[in-house]
C-alpha positions, -999 to 999 in steps of 0.1 A, spaced: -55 -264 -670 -58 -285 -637 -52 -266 -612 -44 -283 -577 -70 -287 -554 -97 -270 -575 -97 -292 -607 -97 -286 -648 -107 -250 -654 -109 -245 -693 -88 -224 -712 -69 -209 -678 -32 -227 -683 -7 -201 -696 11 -208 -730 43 -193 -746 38 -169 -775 41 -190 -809 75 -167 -812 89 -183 -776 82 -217 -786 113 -228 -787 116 -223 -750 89 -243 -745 101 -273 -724 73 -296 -733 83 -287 -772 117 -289 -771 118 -323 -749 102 -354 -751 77 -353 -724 56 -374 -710 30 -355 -688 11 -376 -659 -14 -362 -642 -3 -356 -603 -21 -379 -574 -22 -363 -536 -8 -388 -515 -33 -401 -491 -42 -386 -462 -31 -353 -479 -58 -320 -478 -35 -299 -493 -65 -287 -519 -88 -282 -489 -63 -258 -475 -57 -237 -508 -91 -231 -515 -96 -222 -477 -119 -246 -469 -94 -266 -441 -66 -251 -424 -38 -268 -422 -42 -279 -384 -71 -299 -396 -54 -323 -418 -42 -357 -396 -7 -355 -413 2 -323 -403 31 -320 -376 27 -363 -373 39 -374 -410 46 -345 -426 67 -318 -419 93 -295 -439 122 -327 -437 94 -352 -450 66 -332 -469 41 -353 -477 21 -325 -495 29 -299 -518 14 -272 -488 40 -284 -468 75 -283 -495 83 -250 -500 84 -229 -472 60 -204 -488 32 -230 -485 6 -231 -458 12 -256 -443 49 -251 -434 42 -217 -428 19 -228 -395 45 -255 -387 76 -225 -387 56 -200 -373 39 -219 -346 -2 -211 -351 -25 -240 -339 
């Protein structure tokens, strides 16, 4: 799997059993899969791995905040990044 802001780790995606298949979004649908780009600027995989915080990136609190997320750190309000912008730590 490619996992987001640490890259293609080998046999680490999760599958449905054979039995669930037909849960299986990608199997039921016609899906065409892109790989995902980080907008520009973005150091949202910095920040996971815990390498950067989010007060380090030059979007943060300028061009991105929870009513324009530029970054996937930054859309839910679980992520890092709009947990420093709710909760006020510089």
């Amino acid at each position: 799997a490619d996992w987001r802001g640490i890259g293609i780790i080998p046999a680490s995606g999760l599958k449905l059993r054979k039995e669930y298949e037909h849960f299986d979004a990608e199997k039921v649908f016609t899906l065409k899969l892109e790989p995902v780009k980080e907008a520009k600027g973005c150091i949202c995989g910095a920040i996971l791995r815990g390498v950067k915080t989010p007060t380090d990136c030059k979007l943060f609190r300028k061009v991105c905040f929870p009513e324009h997320p530029v970054g996937p750190c930054m859309v839910s309000s679980e992520g890092a990044c709009a947990a420093y912008y709710q909760y006020g730590v510089d």
